[in-house]
N, C-alpha and C positions, 0 to 999 in steps of 0.2 A: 458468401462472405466476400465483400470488396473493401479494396484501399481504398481509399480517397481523401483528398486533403483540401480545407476549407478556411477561408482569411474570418477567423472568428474576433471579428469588431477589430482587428492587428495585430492579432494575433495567428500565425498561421500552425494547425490543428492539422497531424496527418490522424486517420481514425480507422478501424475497422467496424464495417454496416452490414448489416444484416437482418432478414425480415421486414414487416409491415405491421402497426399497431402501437398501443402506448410507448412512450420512448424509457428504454432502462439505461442510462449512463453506468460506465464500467471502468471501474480507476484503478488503476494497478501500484505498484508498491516499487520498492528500491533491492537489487538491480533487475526489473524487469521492464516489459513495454507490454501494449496493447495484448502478447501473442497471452500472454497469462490466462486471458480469457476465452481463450479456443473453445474450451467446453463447455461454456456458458453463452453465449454467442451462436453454439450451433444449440443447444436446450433453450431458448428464449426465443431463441425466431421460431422454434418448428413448435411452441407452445403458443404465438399470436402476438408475442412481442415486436418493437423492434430495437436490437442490441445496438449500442455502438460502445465500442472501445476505444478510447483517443490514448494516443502517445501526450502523455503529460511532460509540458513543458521542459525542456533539457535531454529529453529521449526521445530517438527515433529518429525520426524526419518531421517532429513536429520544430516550433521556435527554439532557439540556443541563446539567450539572450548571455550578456559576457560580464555585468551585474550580477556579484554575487547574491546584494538585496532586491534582484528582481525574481528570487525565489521564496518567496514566503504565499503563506496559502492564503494572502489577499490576493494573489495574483491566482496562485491557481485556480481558485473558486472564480475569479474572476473569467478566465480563458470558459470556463463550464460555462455559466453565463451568456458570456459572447456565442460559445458554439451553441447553444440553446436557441440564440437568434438568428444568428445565423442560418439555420436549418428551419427558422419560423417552426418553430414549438414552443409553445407556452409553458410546461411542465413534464417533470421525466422525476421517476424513481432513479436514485443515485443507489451505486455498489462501490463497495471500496475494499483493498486489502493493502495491508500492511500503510505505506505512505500515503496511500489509496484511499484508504481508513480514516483516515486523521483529515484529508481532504473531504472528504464526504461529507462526515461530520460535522466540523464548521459547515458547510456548503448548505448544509438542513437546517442550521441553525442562523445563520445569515439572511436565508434566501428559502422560508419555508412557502414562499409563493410560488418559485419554482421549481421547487426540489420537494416535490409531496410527501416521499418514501425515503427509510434510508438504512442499507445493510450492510453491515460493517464486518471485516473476517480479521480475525487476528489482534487489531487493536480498539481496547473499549473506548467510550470518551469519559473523557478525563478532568477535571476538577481545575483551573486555572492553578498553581504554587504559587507557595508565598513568596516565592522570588524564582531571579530566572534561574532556567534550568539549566545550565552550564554548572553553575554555582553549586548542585543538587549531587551532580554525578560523581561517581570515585575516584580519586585518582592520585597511584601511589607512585614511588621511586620506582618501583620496578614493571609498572603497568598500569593504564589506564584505561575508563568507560570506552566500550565503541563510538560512542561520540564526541566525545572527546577526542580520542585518535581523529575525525574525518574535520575540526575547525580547522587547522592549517591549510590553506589552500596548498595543491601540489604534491603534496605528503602520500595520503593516498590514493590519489592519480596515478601516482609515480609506479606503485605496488601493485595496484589492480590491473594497469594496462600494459605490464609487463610482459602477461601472457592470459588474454583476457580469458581466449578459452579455461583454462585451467581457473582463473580463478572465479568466474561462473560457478565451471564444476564444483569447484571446493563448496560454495557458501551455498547453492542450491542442496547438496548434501548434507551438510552439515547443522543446517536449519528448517530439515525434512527429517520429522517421524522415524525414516527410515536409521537415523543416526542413533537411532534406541529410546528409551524410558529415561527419562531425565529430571534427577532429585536434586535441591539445591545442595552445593558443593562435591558432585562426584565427581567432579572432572570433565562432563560431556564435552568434547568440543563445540563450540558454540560463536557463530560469527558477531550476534549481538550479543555479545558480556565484555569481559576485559581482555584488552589487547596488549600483550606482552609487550613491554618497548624496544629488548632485542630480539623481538620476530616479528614484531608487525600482525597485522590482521590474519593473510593467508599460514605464518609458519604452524602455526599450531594444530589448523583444521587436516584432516585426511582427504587424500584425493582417490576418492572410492574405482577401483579396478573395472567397475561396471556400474552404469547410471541407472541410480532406483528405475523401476518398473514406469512411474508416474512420468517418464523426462526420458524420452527419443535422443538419438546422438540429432535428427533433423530439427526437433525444437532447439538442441543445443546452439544447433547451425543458425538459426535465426537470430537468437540471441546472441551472438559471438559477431555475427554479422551486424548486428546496430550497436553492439556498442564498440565494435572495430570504428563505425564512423562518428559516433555521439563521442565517445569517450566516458567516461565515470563524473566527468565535474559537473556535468547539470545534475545528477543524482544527488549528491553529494551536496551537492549548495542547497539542498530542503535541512541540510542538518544546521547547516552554516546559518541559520534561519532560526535556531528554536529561541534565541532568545531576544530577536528581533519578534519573530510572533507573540512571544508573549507581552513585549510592551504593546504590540499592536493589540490586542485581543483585551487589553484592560475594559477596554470601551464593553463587550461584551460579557464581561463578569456576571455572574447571576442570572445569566440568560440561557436557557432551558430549550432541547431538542422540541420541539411539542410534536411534526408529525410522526406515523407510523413508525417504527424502528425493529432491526432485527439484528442480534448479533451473534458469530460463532466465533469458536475459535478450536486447534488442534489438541486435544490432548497432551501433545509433545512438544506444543509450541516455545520454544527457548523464552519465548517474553513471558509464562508464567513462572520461570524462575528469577523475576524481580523482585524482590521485595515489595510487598506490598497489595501487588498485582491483583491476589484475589479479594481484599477490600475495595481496589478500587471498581472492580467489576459488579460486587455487590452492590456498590453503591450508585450505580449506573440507573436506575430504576426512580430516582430524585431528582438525577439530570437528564434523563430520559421518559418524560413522564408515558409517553406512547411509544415503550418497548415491550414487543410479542411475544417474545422469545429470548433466551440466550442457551446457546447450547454448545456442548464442546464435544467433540467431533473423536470417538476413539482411536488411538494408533494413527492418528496425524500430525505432521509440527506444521511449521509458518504458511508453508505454501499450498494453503488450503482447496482451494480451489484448482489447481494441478494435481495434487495429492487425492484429493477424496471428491472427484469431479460428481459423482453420483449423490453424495452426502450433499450437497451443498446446493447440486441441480434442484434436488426435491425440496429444499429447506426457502433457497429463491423462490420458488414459481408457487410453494404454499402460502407466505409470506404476499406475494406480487399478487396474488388470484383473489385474494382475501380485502383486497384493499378496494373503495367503490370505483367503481366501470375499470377493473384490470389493471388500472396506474401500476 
């Protein structure tokens, strides 16, 4: 597995590569970077792939652009793209989790010339709203949507990199499996639900005495370490985004995933406690006409692929093998 970083069309792309063979693009979610994909990276090359993991745009040492609307997933899909050419490949199965997910998605649906494949962990795709989604989310006197709390620019800047380590820990735990069985309205803590107005996102999550199983204090270390220099506002500005994407995306309305598709998600994943959530996943199979699979992953939440690297290894590479000449 090597770094390396690449001016994709001008966009500059830090990435992690590994192996020789069809190319799988590997998109990671909000707060992580490339390293998410550790164990899929080393399961994809040593099965004949080759992986790469890229720092999406505002993470890592890939571009920090200071436009909050140069974070919408015309952009990101675009950066995919560029690195596509960049590295002269024609076509790559796409992966995606959590922000990753939603990235992907479009990206297969845009661009199914060069995006053959496409496996999604955590978030289904989803049906355009009849209006934008800001408009959509809760938001009371005493507390409001998680996305809601992040449109303010600064707001949750201010809170997350106060002590980043910690509040890593915090949201990595608390939207892991590991934080229990989760019914709508028990109380779970939960980083994506509502955020209290006098506590903010972190007061309410626990900061667990000892890190799940799935998460090293040295992953932590990496992670703590890029967004010591990223900071949270490239993250943050994908949210800044959602209702700029959706006017952008009218264009694509009624327009249908067609290639291969596969989707998981965690058992304990905090997004199945939306309302709604498992309609809209039923319904995935209308907007995804070439979906394999969907499967939900026992005793797992968000971070699926850190969590249940073996569940997920096998579900990849059955998915990826199946498809003609190994794409």
């Amino acid at each position: 597995m090597q770094r390396k970083t690449i001016d994709a069309r001008g966009s500059t792309i830090s990435f992690l590569d590994a192996g020789q063979g069809p190319l799988v693009l590997l998109c990671h979610g909000f707060p992580e970077t490339a390293h998410a994909w550790r164990h899929q990276i080393d399961a994809l090359s040593a099965a004949g792939f080759r992986a790469i993991a890229p720092d999406l745009r505002g993470y890592g040492d890939s571009l920090q652009p200071e436009a909050i609307d140069a974070y919408t997933v015309f952009h990101a899909v675009g950066d995919l793209v560029g690195l596509l050419d960049a590295l002269d490949v024609r076509q790559a199965a796409i992966v995606g989790g959590d922000w990753g997910a939603t990235v992907a998605w479009q990206a297969a649906m845009m661009r199914p010339d060069r995006f053959r494949a496409v496996a999604a962990l955590g978030v289904p795709l989803m049906e355009s709203t009849p209006m934008p989604p800001t408009r959509l989310f809760p938001c009371f006197e005493h507390a409001l949507f998680y996305t809601l709390y992040f449109q303010k620019p600064g707001v949750a800047e201010q809170e997350l990199e106060r002590d980043t380590r910690s509040s890593l820990r915090k949201i990595y735990f608390s939207a892991s499996g590991d934080a229990g069985p989760r019914r709508p309205g028990d109380g779970t803590p939960n980083p994506f639900g509502m955020v209290p107005r006098s506590q903010g996102l972190l007061g309410a999550l626990p900061d667990p005495d000892t890190l799940p199983g799935w998460l090293t204090e040295a992953d932590l270390d990496i992670y703590t370490a890029a967004f010591e220099r990223s900071g949270f506002r490239g993250g943050l500005n994908y949210y800044r985004n959602l209702d700029r994407n959706w006017e952008l995306q009218r264009s694509l309305h009624g327009m249908q995933v067609t290639v291969p598709a596969l989707f998981a998600i965690g058992e304990r994943d905090p997004g199945l406690q939306i309302p709604g959530m498992d309609a809209i996943i039923d319904a995935m199979p209308r907007l995804a006409p070439g979906l394999r699979d969907s499967i939900v992953v026992p005793g797992a939440g968000h971070w699926l692929q850190q969590e249940r690297p073996d569940a997920v290894n096998r579900a990849l590479l059955g998915f990826l093998e199946a498809l003609p000449h190994g794409a």
